[in-house]
VODORO-705547 format. One record per residue (C-alpha): z, x, y; residue number from 1. Coordinates in Angstrom, 2 decimals. Layout:
<node <Z X Y> NUM>
...
***
This chain:
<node <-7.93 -12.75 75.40> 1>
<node <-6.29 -15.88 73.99> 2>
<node <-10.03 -16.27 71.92> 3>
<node <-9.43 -12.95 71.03> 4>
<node <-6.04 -14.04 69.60> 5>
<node <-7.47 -16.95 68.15> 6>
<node <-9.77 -14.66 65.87> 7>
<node <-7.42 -12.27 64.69> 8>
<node <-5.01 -15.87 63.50> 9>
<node <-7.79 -16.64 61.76> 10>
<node <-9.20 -13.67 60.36> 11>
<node <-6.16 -11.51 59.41> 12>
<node <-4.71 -14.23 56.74> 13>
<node <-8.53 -15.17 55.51> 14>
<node <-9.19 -10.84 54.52> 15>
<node <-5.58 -11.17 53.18> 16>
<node <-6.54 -13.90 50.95> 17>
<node <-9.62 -11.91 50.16> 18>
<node <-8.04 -9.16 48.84> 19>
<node <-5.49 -10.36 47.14> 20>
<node <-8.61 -12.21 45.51> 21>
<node <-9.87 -8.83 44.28> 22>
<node <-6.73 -7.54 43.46> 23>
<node <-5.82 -10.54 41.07> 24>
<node <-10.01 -10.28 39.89> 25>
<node <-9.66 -6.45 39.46> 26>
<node <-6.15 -6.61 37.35> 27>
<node <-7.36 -9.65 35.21> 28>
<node <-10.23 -7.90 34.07> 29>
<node <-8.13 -4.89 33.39> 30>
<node <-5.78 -6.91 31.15> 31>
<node <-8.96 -8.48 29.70> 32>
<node <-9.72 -4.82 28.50> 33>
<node <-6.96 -4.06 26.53> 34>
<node <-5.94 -7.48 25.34> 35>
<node <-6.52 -8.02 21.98> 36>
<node <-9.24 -10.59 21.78> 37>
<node <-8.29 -14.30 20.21> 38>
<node <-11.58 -15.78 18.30> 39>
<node <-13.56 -18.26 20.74> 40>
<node <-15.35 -21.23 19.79> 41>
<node <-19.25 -20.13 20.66> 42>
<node <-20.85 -22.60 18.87> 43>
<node <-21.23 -26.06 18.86> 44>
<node <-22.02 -28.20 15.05> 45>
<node <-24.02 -31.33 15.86> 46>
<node <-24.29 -32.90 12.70> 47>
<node <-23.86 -31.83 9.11> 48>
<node <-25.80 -33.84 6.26> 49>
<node <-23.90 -33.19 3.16> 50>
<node <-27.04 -34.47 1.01> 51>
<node <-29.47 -32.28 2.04> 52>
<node <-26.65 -29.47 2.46> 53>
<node <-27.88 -28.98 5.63> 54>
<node <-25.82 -28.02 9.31> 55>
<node <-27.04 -28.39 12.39> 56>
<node <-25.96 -26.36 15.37> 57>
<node <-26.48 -25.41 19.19> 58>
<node <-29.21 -23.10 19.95> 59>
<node <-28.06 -19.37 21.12> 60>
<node <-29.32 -16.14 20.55> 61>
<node <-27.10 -15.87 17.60> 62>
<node <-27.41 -19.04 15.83> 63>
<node <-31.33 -18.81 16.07> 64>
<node <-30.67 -15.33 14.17> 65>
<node <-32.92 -15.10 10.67> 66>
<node <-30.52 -14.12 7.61> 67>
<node <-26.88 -15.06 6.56> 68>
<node <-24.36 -15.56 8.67> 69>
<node <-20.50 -17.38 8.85> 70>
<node <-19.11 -20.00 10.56> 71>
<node <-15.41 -20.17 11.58> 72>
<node <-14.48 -24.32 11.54> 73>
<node <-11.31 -26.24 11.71> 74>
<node <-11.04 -29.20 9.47> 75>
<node <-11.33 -29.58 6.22> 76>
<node <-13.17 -26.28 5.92> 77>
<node <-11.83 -23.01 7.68> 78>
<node <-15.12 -21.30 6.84> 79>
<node <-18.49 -21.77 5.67> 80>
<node <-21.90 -19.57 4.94> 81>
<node <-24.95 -20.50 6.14> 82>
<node <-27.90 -19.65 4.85> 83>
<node <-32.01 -19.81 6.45> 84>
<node <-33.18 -21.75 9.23> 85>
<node <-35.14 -24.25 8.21> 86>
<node <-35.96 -25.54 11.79> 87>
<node <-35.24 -25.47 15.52> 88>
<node <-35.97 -26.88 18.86> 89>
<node <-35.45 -25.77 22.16> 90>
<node <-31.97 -27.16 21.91> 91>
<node <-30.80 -26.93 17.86> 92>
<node <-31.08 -24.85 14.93> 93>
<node <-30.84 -26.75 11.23> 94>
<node <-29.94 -24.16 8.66> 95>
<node <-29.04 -24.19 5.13> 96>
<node <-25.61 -24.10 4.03> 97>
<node <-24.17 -21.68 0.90> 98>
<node <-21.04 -23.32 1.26> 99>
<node <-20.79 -27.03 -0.38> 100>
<node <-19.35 -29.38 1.97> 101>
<node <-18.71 -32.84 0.20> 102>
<node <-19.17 -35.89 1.25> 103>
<node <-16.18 -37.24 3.99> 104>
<node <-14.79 -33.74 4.55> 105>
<node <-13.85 -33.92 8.14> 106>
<node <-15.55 -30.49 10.29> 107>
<node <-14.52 -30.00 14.04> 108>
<node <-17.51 -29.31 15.91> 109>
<node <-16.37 -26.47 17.89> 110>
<node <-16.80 -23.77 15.87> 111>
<node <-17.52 -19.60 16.14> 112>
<node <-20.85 -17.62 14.51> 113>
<node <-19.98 -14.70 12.63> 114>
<node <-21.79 -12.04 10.90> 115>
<node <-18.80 -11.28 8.47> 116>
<node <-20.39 -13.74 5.79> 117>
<node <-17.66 -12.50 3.40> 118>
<node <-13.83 -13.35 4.22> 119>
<node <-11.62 -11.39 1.34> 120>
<node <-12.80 -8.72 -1.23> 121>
<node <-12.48 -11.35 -4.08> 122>
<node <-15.63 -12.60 -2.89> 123>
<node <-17.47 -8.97 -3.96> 124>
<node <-16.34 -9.38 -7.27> 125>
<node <-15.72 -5.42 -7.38> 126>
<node <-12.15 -4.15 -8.35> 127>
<node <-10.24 -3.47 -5.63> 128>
<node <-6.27 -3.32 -4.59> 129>
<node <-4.45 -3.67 -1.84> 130>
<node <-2.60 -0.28 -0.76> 131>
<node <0.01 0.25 2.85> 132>
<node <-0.97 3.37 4.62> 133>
<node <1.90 4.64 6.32> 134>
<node <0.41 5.53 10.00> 135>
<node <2.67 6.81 12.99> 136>
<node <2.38 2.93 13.66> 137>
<node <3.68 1.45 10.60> 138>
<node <2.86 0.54 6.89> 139>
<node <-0.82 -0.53 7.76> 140>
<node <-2.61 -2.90 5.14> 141>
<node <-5.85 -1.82 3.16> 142>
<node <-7.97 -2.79 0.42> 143>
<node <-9.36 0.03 -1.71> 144>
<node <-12.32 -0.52 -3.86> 145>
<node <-11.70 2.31 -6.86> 146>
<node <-14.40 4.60 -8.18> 147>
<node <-14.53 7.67 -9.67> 148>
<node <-15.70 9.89 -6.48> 149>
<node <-14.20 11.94 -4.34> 150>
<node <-15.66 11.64 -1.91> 151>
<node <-14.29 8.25 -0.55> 152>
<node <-15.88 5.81 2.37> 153>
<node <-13.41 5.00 4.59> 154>
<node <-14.16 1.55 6.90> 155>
<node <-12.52 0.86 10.49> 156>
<node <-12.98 -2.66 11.80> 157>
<node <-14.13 -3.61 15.39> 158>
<node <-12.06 -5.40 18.64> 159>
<node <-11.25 -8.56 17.91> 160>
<node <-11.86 -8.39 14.00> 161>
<node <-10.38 -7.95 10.83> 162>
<node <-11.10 -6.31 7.66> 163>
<node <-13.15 -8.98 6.36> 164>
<node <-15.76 -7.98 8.91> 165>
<node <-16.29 -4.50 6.75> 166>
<node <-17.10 -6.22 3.21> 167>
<node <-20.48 -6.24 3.43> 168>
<node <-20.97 -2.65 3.03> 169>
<node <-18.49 -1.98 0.58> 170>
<node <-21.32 -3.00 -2.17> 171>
<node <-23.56 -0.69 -0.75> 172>
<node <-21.17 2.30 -1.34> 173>
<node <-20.56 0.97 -4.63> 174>
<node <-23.57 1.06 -5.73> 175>
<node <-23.51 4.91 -5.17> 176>
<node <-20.21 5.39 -7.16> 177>
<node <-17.91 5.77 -4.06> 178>
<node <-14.26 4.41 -3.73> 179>
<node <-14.04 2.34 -0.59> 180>
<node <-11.05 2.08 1.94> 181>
<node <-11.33 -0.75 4.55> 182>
<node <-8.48 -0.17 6.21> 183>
<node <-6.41 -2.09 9.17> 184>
<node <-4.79 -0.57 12.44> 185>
<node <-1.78 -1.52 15.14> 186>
<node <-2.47 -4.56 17.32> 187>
<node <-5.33 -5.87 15.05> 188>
<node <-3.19 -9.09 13.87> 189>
<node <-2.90 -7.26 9.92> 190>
<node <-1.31 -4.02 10.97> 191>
<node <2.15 -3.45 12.84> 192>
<node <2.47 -4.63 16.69> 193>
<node <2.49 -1.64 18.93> 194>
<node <5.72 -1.86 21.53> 195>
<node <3.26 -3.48 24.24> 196>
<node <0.74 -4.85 21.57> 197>
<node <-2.07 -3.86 23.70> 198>
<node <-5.26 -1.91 22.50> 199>
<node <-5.67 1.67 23.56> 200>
<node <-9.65 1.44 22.92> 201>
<node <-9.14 4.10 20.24> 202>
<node <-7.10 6.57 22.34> 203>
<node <-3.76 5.79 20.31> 204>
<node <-5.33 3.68 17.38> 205>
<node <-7.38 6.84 16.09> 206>
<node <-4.13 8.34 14.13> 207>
<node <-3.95 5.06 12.34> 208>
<node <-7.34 6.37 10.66> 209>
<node <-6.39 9.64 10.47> 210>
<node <-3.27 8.63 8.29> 211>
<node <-5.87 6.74 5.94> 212>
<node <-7.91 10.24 5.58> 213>
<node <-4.19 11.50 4.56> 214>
<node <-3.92 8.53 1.88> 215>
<node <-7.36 9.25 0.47> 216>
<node <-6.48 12.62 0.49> 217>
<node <-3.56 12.08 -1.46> 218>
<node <-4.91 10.09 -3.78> 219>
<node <-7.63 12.69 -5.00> 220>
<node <-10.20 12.67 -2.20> 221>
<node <-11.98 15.83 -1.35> 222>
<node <-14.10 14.86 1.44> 223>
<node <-14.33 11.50 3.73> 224>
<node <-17.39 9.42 5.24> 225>
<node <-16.37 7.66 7.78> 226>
<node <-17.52 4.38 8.94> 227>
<node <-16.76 2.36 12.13> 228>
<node <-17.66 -1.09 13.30> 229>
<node <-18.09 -1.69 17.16> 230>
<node <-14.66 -0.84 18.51> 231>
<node <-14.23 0.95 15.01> 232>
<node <-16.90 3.33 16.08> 233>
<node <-15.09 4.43 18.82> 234>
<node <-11.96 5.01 16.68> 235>
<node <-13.70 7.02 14.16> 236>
<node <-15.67 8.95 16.82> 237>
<node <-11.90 10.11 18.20> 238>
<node <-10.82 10.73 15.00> 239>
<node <-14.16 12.91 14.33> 240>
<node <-13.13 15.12 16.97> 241>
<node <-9.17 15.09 16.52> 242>
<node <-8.06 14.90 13.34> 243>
<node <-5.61 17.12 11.70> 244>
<node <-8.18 16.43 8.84> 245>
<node <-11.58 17.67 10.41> 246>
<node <-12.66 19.84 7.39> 247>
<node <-12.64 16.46 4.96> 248>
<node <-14.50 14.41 7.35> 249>
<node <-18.20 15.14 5.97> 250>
<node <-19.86 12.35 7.82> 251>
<node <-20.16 9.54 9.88> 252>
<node <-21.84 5.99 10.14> 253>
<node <-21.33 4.02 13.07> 254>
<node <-22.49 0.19 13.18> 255>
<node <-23.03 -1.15 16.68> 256>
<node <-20.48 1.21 18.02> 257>
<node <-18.72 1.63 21.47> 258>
<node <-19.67 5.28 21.81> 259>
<node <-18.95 5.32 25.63> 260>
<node <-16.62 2.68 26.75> 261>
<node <-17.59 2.99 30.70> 262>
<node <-21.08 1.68 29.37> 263>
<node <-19.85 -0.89 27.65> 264>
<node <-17.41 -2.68 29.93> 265>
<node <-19.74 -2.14 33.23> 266>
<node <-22.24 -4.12 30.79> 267>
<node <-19.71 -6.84 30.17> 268>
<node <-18.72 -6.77 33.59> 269>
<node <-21.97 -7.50 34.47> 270>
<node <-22.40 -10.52 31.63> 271>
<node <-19.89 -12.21 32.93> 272>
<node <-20.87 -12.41 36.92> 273>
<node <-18.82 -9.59 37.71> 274>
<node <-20.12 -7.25 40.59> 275>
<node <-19.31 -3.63 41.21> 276>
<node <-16.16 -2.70 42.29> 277>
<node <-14.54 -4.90 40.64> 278>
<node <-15.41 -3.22 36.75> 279>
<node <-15.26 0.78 38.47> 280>
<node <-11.47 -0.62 39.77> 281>
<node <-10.03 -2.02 36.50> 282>
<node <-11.27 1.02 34.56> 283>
<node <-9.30 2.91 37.51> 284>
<node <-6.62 0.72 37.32> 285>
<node <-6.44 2.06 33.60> 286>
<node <-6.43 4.78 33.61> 287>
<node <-4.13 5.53 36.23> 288>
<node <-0.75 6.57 35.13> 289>
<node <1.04 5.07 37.93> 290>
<node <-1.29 1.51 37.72> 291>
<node <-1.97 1.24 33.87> 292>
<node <1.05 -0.79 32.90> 293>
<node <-0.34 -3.59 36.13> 294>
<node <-3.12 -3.61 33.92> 295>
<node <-1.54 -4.50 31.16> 296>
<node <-2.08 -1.36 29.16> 297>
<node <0.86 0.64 27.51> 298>
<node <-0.23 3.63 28.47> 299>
<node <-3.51 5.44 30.74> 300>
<node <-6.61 5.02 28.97> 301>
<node <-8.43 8.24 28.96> 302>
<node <-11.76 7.11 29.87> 303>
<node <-13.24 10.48 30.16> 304>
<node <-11.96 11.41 26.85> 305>
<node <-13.41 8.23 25.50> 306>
<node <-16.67 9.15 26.27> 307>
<node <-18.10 10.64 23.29> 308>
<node <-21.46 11.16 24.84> 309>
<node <-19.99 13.57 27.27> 310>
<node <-18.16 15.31 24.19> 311>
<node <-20.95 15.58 21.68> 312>
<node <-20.81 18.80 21.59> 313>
<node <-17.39 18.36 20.11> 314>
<node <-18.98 16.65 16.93> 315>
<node <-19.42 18.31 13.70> 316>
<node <-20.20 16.20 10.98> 317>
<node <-23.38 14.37 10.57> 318>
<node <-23.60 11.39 12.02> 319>
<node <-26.04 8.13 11.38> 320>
<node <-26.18 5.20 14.16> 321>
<node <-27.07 1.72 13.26> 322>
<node <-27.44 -0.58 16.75> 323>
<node <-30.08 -2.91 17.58> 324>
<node <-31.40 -2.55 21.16> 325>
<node <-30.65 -6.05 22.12> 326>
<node <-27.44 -5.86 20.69> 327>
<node <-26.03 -8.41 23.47> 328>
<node <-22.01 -7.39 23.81> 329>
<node <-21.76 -3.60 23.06> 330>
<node <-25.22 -2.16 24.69> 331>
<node <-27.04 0.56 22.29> 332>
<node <-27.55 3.03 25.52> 333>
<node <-24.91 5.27 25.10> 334>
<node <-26.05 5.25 20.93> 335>
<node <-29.16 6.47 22.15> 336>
<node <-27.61 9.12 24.41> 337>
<node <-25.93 10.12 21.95> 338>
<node <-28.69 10.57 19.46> 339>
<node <-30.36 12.99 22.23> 340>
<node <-27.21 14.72 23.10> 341>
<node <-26.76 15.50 19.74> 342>
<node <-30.45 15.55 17.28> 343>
<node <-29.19 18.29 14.79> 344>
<node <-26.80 16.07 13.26> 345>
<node <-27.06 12.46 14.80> 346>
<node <-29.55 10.20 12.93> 347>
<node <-30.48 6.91 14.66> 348>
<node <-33.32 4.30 13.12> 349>
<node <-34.77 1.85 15.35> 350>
<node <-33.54 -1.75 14.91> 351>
<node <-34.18 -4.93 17.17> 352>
<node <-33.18 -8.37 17.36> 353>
<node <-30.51 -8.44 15.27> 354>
<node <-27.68 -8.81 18.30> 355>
<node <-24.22 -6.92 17.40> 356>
<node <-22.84 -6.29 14.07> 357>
<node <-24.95 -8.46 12.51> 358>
<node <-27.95 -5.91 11.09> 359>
<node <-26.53 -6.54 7.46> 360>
<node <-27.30 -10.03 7.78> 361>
<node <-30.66 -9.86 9.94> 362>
<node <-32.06 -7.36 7.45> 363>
<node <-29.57 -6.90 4.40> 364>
<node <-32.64 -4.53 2.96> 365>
<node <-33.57 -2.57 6.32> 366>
<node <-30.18 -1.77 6.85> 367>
<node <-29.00 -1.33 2.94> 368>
<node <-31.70 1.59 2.99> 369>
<node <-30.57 3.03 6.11> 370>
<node <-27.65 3.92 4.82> 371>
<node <-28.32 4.70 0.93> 372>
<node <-31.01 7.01 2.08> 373>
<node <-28.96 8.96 5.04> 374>
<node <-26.03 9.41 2.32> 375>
<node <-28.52 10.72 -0.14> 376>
<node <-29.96 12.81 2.25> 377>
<node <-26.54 14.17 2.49> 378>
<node <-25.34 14.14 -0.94> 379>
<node <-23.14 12.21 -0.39> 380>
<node <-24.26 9.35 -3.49> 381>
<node <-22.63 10.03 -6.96> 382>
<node <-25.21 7.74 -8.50> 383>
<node <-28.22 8.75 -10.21> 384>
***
């Protein structure tokens, strides 16, 4: 009896420990989900030569990336472009920089990859202005690239990001005689704070777009494409299926979007070390009324609702996916489910390598035709 005892001593405080462990894993990874995301330093520089105009960085999956790419820095230098690799080992990748760096300039060598390559619209050298949207949320920033269409592309940003990170399409649409709206929305740092300032994975931030259809509307539109980056995609895809403005919304591109967010976060989840339950209980957390707010959300995510695979049938304009299959941080499975759920109006080309949002800059020509021959296809190009 008294080694009886002796167990239950220790083992009653030891399972407490455990699951208050779990509890504490299960509600940080639910505040994790609908915190907006702060930039992280992913990349290391180990030695710039400002003769050659040459950088040399860590080896990762992104950095080893063919193309042109970013670099967020501290220092002298907030951001530079980098251009080819010119070499690597197992450990380093030398590329080329498009961005002069002189002689003395001091560059941190913590630093983040990024696939935006462009950083503000002045950089396009295409007219553009910037415009407030007023959205249930606020007077939300924009930059509108004018053109005598009207039909207007309308650009949504992913988690994380601004609306630099849309730029590099807006010469594409450009090209075809299109006005361009990149547009911001709450919590994303440009646009008004929400009262919690936490993300609602599209399930709130949706009518932010919606009241940019309204603008373009306004402003002489006739019909909208629609065009959403990552997290973007998942906005647009809710606004695709709720907006007040359905009948102007004549298609949609998504670019490495979250189509199905279970997918994505189990994926993450899994990234990161961390084993079921803990992913399948944060998502409950969630989107339980009673538990969201523990979680850190302002309100219950609507998973289910979320999870445009399971409402394609709810689509009606056509759609065209861009996601490479190693994408790396938003998986292209649920793009792909998608694609089958849906082949009467979902397009989807094959693309590899190129990690997330960065097809542009992996293959600026693969990707450029993609979409000027999917918007042709739907007359959708004013060019001739």
């Amino acid at each position: 009896m008294k080694s009886l005892r002796h167990a239950v001593t220790i083992a009653v405080p030891a399972l407490v420990a455990l699951a208050a462990a779990a509890a504490i894993a299960v509600l940080t990874t639910a505040r994790r989900v609908v915190t907006p995301a702060v930039r992280r330093a992913d990349t290391r520089i180990l030695a710039v030569d400002t003769g050659a105009q040459t950088i040399e960085l860590n080896r990762t999956l992104d950095t080893e990336l063919p193309g042109r790419y970013g670099l967020f820095t501290t220092g002298t230098y907030g951001y530079v472009k980098l251009g080819a690799v010119l070499s690597a080992d197992s450990k380093s990748v030398r590329r080329k920089l498009l961005t002069q760096i002189d002689a003395g300039a001091q560059v941190d060598r913590d630093a983040a990859f990024s696939g935006w390559y462009y950083t503000t619209p002045g950089e396009l050298h295409l007219p553009w202005e910037t415009v407030l949207i007023g959205s249930p949320a606020g007077p939300c920033p924009a930059w509108l690239f004018p053109a005598e269409s009207d039909t207007w592309v309308i650009q949504v940003h992913g988690r994380g990001a601004t609306r630099s990170e849309c730029l590099r399409a807006v010469p594409v649409f450009h090209a075809m005689g299109l006005p361009v709206l990149v547009v911001s929305y709450r919590n994303d740092g440009e646009a008004p704070r929400s009262r919690g300032g936490r993300y609602a994975l599209g399930a709130s931030e949706w009518r932010d777009v919606d009241a940019a259809i309204g603008h373009a509307l306004r402003r002489g539109a006739r019909r909208v494409v629609l065009m959403g980056w990552s997290m973007g995609g998942a906005l647009v895809l809710q606004t695709a299926v709720s907006s007040g403005h359905r009948s102007a919304i004549a298609g949609v591109i998504l670019e490495s979007p979250v189509v199905d967010w279970r997918t994505v976060l189990r994926f993450q989840a899994r990234e990161e070390g961390l084993r079921e339950p803990i992913p399948a209980l944060a998502m409950g957390v969630l989107e339980n009324t009673l538990t969201a707010r523990l979680g850190g959300a302002e309100e219950a995510i609507p998973f289910d609702r979320l999870d445009m695979v399971a409402r394609a049938s709810e689509l009606e304009a056509p759609v065209l996916i861009l996601h490479s299959d190693d994408d790396g941080f938003v998986p292209a499975d649920a793009s792909h489910a998608l694609a089958a759920a849906r082949p009467d109006i979902v397009t989807m080309l094959p693309f590899s390598v190129a990690r997330h949002t960065k097809l542009w800059n992996y293959d600026q020509a693969g990707w450029t035709s993609a979409i000027t021959d999917w918007m042709r296809t739907q007359a959708f190009s004013s060019a001739v």
